[in-house]
C-alpha positions in Angstrom: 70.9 161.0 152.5 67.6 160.5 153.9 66.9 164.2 154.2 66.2 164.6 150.5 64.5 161.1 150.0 60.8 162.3 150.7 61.2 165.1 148.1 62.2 162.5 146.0 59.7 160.0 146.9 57.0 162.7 146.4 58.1 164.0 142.9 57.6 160.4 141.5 54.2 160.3 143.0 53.2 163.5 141.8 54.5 162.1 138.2 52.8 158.3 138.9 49.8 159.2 140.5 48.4 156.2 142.9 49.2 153.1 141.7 47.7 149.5 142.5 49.6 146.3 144.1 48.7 143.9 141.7 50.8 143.9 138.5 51.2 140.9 137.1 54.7 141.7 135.4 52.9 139.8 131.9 54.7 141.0 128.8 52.6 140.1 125.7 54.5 136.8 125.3 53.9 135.7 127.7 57.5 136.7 129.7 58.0 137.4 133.0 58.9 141.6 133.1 61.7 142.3 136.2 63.1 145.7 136.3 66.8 146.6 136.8 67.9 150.2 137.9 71.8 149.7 137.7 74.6 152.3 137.9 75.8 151.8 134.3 77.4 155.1 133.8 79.1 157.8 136.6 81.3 157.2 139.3 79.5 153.7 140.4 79.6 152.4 136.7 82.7 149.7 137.2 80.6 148.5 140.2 77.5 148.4 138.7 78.4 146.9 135.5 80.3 143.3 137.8 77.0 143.5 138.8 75.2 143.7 135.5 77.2 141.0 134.0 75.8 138.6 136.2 72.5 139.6 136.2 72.4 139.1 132.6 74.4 135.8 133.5 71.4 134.6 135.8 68.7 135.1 133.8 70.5 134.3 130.3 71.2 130.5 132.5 67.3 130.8 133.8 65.9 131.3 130.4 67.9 129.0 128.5 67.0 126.3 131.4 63.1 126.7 130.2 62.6 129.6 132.4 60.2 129.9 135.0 57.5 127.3 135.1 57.8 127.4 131.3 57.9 131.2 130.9 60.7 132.9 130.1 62.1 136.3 132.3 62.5 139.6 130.2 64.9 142.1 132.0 64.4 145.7 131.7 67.6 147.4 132.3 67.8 151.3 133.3 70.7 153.0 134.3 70.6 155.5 137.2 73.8 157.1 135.9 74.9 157.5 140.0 72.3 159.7 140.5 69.3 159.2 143.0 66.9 161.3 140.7 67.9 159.1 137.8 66.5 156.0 140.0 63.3 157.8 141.0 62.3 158.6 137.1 63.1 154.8 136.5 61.2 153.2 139.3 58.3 155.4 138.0 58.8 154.0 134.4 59.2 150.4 136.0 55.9 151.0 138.0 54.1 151.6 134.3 55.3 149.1 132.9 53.9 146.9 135.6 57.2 145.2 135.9 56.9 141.6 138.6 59.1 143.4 141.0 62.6 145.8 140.8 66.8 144.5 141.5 67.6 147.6 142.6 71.5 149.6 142.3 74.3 148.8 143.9 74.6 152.9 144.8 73.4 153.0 148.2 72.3 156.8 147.9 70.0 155.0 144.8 68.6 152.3 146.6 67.5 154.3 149.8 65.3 157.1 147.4 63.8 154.1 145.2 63.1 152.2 148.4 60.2 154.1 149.6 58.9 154.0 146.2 58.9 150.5 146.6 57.3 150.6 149.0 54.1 153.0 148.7 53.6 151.0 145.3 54.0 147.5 147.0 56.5 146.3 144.5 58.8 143.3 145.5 62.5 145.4 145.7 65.9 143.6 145.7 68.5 145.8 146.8 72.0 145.6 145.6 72.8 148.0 147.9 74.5 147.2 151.7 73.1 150.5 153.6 71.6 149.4 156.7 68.7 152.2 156.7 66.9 149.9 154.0 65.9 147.0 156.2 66.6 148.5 159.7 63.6 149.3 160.7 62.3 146.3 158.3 60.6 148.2 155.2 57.7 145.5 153.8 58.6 145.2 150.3 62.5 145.7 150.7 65.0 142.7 151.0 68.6 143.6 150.6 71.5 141.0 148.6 74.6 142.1 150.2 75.2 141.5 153.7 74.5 144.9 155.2 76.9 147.7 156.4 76.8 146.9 160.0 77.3 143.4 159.4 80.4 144.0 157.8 81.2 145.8 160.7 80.4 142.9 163.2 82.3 140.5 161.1 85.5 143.0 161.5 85.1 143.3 165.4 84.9 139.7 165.6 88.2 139.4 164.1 89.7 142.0 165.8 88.6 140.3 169.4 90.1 136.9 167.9 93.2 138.7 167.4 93.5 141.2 170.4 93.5 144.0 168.7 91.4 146.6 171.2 92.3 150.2 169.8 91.6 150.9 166.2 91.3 154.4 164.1 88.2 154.5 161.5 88.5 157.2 158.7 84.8 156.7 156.9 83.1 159.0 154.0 80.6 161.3 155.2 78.9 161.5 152.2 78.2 157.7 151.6 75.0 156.0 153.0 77.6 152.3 152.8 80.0 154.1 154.7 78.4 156.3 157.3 75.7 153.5 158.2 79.1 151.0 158.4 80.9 153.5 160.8 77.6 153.7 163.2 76.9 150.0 163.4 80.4 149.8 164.5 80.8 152.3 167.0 77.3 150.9 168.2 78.9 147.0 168.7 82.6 147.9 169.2 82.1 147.5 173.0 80.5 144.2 172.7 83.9 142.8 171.1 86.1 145.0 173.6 87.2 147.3 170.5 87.6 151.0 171.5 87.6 153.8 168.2 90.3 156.0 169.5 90.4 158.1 166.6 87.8 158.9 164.4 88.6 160.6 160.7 85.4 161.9 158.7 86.2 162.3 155.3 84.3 163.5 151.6 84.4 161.5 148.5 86.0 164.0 146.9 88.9 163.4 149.6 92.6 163.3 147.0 94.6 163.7 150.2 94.5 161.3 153.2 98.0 162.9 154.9 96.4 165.0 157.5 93.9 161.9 158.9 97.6 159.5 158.7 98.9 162.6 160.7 96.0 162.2 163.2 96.3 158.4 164.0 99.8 158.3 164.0 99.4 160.9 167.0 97.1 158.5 168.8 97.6 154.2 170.1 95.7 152.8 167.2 97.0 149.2 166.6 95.0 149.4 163.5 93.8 151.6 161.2 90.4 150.8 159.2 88.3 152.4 156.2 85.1 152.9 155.2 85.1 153.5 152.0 83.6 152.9 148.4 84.8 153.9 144.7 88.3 156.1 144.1 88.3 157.0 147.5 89.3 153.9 148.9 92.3 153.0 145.7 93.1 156.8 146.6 94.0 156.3 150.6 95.2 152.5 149.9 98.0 153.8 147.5 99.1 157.1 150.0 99.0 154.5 152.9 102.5 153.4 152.4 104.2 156.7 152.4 101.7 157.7 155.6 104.8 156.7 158.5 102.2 154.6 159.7 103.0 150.7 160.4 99.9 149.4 161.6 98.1 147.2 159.2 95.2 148.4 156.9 91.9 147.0 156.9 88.8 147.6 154.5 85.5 146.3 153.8 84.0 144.3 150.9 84.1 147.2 148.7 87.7 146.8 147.7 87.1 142.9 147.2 87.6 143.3 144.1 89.8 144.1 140.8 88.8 147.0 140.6 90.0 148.0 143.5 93.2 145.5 143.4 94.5 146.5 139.5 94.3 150.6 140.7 96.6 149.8 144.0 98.9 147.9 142.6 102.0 146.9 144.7 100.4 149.4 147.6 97.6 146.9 148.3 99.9 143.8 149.8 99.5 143.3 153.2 96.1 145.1 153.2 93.5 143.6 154.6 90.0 143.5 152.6 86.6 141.9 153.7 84.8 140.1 151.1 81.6 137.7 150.2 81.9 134.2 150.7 81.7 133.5 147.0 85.0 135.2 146.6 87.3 133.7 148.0 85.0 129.9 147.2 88.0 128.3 145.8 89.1 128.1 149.4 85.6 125.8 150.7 85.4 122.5 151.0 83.2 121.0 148.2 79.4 120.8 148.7 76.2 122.8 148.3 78.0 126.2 149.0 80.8 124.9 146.7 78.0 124.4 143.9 76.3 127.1 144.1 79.5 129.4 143.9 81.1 127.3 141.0 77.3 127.7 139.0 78.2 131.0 138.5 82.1 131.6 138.7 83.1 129.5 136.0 81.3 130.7 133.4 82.2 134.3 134.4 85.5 133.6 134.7 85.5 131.6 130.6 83.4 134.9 129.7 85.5 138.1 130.8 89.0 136.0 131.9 88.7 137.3 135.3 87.3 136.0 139.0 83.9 137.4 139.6 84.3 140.3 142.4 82.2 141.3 145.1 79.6 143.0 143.3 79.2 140.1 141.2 78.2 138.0 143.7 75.3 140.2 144.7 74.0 140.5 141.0 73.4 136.7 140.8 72.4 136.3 144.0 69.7 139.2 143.6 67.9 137.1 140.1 68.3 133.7 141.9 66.6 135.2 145.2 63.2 136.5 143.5 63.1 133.6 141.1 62.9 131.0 143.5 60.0 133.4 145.0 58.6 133.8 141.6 59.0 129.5 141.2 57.2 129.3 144.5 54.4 132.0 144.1 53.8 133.3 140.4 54.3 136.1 139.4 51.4 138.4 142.6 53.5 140.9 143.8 52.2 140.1 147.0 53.0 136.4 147.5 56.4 137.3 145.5 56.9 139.3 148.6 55.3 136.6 151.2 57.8 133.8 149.6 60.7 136.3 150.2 60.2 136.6 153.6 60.2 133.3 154.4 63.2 132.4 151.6 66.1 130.1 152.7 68.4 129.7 149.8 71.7 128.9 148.8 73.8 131.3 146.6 77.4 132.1 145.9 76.8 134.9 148.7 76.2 132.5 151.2 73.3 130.9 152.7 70.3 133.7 152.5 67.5 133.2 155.9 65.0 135.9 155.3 62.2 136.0 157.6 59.4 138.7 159.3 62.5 140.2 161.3 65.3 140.3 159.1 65.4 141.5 155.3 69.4 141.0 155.4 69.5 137.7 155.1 73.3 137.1 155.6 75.1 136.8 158.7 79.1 138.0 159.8 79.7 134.4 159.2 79.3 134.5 155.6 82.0 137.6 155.6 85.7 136.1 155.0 88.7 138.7 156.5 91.3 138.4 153.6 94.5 139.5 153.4 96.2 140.7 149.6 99.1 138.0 148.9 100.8 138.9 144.8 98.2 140.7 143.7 95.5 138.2 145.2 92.5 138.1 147.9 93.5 135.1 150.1 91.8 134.3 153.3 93.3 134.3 156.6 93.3 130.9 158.8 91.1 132.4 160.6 88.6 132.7 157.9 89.9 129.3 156.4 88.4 127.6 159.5 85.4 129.7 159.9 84.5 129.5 156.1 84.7 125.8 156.9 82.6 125.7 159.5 79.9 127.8 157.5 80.2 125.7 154.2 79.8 122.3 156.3 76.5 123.8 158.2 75.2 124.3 154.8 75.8 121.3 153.9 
């Protein structure tokens, strides 16, 4: 992905011309102007619109709260119809409109050719986006929502050591930055956690037919088979899984936590086990700020659409609260918006954020619940009962 990212990055420039670091983000009214580049349309549209919804949910509950200091937030809105080019000719329309700072897509492949963007124009950029390669090495003006890829992956070896489960097959998608930087962070921390890969199936998302990689792990000692994997690719390889011969459980990552993933699978998703934010599985916690701060945003989602938010809503809200408690604590100079960031500790329904000089992430493996599907349903295991626990009493 990154190949094609400086082309990008260039063509915007070419199109922008330099650009100063000031903008206040001042509409005429005296509003605060925050851009949104959002997959609203192709294949990432049902993930990006859970994560519109609450967007829109967080600032409609800002603004109707008195705003910010008194000033209300106006949200421009842009889809990047699943296209990286799309995002570039938005940032550059963002930039003139000297927007406060971006929330960026929940397409990885977006987020990584806006990034440095972002960055040569020192706009404040929250990412809605997991791919590692955003914040790893830290990029200035980038903070991702989502806990990233390889945390995902750290949060699955740690469960697997609690369980003795020490020989796993991965099948991940080649051509997805989520997936590809997921499958390196864990092959980079597997032997930390005593986890050998003894299979590993590279796959396209244009993959329809996952018999030859069950044919491969079925010839090897897997005691587990686990996917990387984002959009119809992963309802595609969930639903052939039971017809695969295969009888060792399933395991995927916070991608299918949610119905979007669930309604497709149908009776093929029980038993499977899916990774997901703390904030989706919060009717589990034990009441307190965590608690709160999940319940502020899940019940009126789930009065508004009749449904419990899903993963990618999580991140959406998380994203607007984020940069306007950096927006309450600096105004709206891009540059102190970006200092307050950096030294952020907040709680949202994702968990408890940390940001700091060495870590744009935020989130930690701890804030990751292992679920497993129970009548149609994400339910934690014990194991992540006790941990989530633990995490929602630190909080406090």
């Amino acid at each position: 992905m990154r190949r094609f990212v400086p082309f990008l990055a260039a063509a915007a420039l070419a199109l922008a011309g330099c650009g100063g670091s000031g903008g206040s983000g001042d509409s005429g009214d005296g509003a605060i102007k925050i851009g949104f580049i959002e997959s609203l349309t192709g294949n990432y549209a049902p993930l990006g619109g859970e994560a519109k919804k609450t967007v829109d949910l967080a600032v409609e509950q800002i603004n109707a709260a008195g705003g910010i200091k008194g000033r209300r937030i106006e949200l421009i809105t842009l889809d990047d119809r699943t296209a990286p080019d799309q995002g570039v000719l938005h940032f550059n329309r963002l930039r003139t409109e000297k927007v406060t700072a971006i929330i960026g897509s929940t397409f990885s492949n977006v987020g990584l050719a806006v990034e440095p963007l972002a960055e040569r124009e020192k706009i404040p950029y929250i990412s809605l986006a997991p791919a590692d390669e955003q914040v790893d090495p830290i990029r200035r003006y980038t903070f991702v929502v989502p806990a990233i890829s390889s945390t995902y992956a750290e949060a699955m070896l740690q469960y697997w050591q609690a369980h003795k489960i020490t020989r796993v097959a991965v099948a991940y998608d080649t051509k997805s930055a989520y997936s590809k930087a997921g499958f390196a962070g864990m092959k980079r921390l597997a032997p930390k956690y005593g986890v050998q890969i003894v299979r590993e199936e590279p796959y396209e998302t244009t993959a329809s037919d996952f018999s030859p990689i069950f044919t491969h792990v079925r010839g090897s000692d897997a005691q587990a088979m686990m996917a990387w994997a984002s959009g119809a690719p992963g309802v595609t390889l969930a639903k052939q899984y039971p017809n695969s011969g295969l009888r060792l459980p399933l395991y995927m990552t916070g991608s299918q936590a949610s119905k979007l993933w669930l309604e497709p699978v149908g009776p093929a998703a029980e038993g499977v086990y899916v990774q997901s934010a703390i904030g989706v599985v919060g009717e589990y916690l034990p009441d307190g700020k965590l608690k709160s701060a999940i319940k502020e945003m899940a019940d009126p989602f789930r009065q508004k659409y009749g449904y419990d938010a899903p993963q990618f809503a999580q991140d959406g809200y998380s994203g607007v609260r984020l940069l306007a408690a950096a927006i309450e604590k600096a105004g709206t100079d891009r540059e102190r918006i970006r200092d307050a960031l950096e030294t952020m500790t907040l709680v949202t329904p994702a968990g408890k954020y940390t940001y700091s000089a060495t870590d744009h992430s935020g989130l930690r493996a701890t804030d990751i619940s292992m679920n497993q599907v129970k009548d149609g349903r994400l339910v934690p295991t014990d194991w992540s009962k006790r941990r989530l626990a633990e995490t929602a009493r630190a909080v406090g």
